[in-house]
MIDOSE-1310 file (N, C-alpha, C; in nm, 2 decimals, decimal comma, always signed):
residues 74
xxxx	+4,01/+6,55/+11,60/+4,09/+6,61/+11,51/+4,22/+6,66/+11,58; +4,32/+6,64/+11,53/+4,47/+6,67/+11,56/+4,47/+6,80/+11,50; +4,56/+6,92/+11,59/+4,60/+7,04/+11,56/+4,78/+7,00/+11,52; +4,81/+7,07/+11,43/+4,93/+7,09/+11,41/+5,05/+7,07/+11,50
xxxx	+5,15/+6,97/+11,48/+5,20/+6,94/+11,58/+5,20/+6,91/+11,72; +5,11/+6,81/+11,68/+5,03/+6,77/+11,82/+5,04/+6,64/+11,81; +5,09/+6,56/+11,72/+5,16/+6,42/+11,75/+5,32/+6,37/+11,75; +5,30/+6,28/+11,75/+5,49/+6,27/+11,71/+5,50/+6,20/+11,57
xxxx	+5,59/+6,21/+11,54/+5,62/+6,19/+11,42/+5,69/+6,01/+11,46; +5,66/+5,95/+11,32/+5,67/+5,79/+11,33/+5,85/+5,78/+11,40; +5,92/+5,68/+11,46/+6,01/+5,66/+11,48/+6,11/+5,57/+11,47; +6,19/+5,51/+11,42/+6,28/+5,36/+11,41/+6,33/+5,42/+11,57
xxxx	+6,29/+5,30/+11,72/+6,33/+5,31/+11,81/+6,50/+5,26/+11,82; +6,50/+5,12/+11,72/+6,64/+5,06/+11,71/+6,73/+5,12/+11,64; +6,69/+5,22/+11,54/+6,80/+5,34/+11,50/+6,84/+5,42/+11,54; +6,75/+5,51/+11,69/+6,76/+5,55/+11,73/+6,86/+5,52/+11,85
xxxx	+6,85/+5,38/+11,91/+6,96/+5,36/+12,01/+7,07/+5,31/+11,99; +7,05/+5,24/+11,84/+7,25/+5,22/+11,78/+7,30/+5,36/+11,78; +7,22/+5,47/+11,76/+7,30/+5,57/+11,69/+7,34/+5,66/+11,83; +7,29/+5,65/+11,93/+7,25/+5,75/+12,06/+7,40/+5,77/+12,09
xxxx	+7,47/+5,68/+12,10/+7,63/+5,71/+12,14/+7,71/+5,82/+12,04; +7,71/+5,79/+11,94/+7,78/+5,89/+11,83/+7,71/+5,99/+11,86; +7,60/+6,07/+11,86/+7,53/+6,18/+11,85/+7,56/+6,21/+11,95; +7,53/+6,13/+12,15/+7,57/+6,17/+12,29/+7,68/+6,16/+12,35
xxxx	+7,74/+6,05/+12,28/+7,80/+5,98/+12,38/+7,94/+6,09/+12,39; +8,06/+6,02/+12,45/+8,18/+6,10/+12,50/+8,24/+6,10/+12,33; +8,32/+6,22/+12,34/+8,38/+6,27/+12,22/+8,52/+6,16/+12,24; +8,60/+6,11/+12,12/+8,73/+6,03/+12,13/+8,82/+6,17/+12,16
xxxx	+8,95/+6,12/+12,24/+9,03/+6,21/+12,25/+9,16/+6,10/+12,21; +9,25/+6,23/+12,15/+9,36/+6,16/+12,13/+9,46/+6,20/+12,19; +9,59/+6,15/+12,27/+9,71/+6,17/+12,32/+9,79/+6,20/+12,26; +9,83/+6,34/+12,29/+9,95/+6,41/+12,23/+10,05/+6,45/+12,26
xxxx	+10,18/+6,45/+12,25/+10,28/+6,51/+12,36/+10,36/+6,65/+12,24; +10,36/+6,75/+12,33/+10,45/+6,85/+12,27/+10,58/+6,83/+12,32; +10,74/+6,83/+12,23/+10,81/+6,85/+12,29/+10,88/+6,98/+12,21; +10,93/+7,07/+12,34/+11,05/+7,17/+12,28/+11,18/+7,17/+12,26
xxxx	+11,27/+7,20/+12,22/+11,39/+7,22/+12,23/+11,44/+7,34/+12,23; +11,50/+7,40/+12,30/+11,50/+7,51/+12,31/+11,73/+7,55/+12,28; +11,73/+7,63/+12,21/+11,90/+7,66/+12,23/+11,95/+7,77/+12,15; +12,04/+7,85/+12,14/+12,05/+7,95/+12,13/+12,17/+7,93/+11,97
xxxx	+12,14/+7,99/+11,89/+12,30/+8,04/+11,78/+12,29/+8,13/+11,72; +12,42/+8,18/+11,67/+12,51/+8,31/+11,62/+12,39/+8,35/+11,46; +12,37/+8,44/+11,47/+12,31/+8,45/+11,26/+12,20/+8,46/+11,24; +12,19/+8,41/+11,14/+12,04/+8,38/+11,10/+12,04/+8,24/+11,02
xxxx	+12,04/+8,14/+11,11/+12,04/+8,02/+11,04/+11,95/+7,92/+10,98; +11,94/+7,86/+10,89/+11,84/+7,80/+10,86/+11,83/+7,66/+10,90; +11,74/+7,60/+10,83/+11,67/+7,48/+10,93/+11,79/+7,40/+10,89; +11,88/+7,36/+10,76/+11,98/+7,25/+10,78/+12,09/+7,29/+10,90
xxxx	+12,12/+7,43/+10,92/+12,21/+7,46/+11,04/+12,17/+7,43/+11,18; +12,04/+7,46/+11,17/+11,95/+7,42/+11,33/+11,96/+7,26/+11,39; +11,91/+7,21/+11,23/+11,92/+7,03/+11,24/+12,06/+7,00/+11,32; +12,15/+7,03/+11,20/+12,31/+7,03/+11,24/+12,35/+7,02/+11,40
xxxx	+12,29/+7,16/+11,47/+12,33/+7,15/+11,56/+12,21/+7,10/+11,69; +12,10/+7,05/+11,64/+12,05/+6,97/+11,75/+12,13/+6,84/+11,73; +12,15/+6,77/+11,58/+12,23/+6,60/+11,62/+12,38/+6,62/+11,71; +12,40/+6,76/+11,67/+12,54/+6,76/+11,74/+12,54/+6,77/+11,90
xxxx	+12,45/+6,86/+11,96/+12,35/+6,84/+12,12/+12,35/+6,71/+12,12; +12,25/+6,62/+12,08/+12,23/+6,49/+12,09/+12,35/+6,42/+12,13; +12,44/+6,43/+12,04/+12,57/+6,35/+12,06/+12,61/+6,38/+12,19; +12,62/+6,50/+12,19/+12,72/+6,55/+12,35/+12,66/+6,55/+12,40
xxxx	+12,54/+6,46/+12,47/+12,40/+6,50/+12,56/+12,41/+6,62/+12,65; +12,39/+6,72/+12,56/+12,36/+6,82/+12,61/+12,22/+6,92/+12,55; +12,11/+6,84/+12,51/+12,03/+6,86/+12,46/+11,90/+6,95/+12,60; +11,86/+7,04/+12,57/+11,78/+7,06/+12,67/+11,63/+7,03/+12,66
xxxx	+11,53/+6,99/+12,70/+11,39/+6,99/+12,61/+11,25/+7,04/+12,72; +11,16/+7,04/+12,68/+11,02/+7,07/+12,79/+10,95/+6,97/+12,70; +10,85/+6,89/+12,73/+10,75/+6,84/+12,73/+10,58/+6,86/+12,77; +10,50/+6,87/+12,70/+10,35/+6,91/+12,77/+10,29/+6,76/+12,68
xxxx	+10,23/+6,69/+12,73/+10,13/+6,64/+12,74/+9,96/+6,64/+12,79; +9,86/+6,63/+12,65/+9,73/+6,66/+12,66/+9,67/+6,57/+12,62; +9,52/+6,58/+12,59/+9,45/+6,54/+12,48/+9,38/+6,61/+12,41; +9,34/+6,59/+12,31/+9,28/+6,64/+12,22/+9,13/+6,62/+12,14
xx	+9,06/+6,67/+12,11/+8,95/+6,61/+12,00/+9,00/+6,54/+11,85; +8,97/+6,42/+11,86/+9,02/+6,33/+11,73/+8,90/+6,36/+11,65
């Protein structure tokens, strides 16, 4: 006579090892890059003034920026 939880329970072995990756396996990561821009103006301006004056940076390549690149969980 079997006591309570004293056998195993039935198993699909081949469902078990298609699936083992998704459940163990390595998490996907995805590549991300932040960039900044960083620049200083007069007021309180809003985002068409700001735009304004990054294409106008751009033009005069005087744009300044930082970069971080990571990864992330997708």
């Amino acid at each position: 006579m079997t006591g309570k939880g004293s056998g195993r329970r039935k198993e699909d072995i081949n469902k078990i090892r298609n699936n083992w990756d998704s459940v163990f396996g390595k998490k996907k990561k995805e590549l991300i890059t932040e960039v900044t821009i960083e620049f200083t103006m007069q007021g309180n301006p809003n985002i068409n003034d700001m735009n304004n004056q990054v294409e106008k940076m751009l033009k005069e390549n005087k744009i300044v920026y930082s970069t971080v690149t990571k990864y992330i969980n997708a």
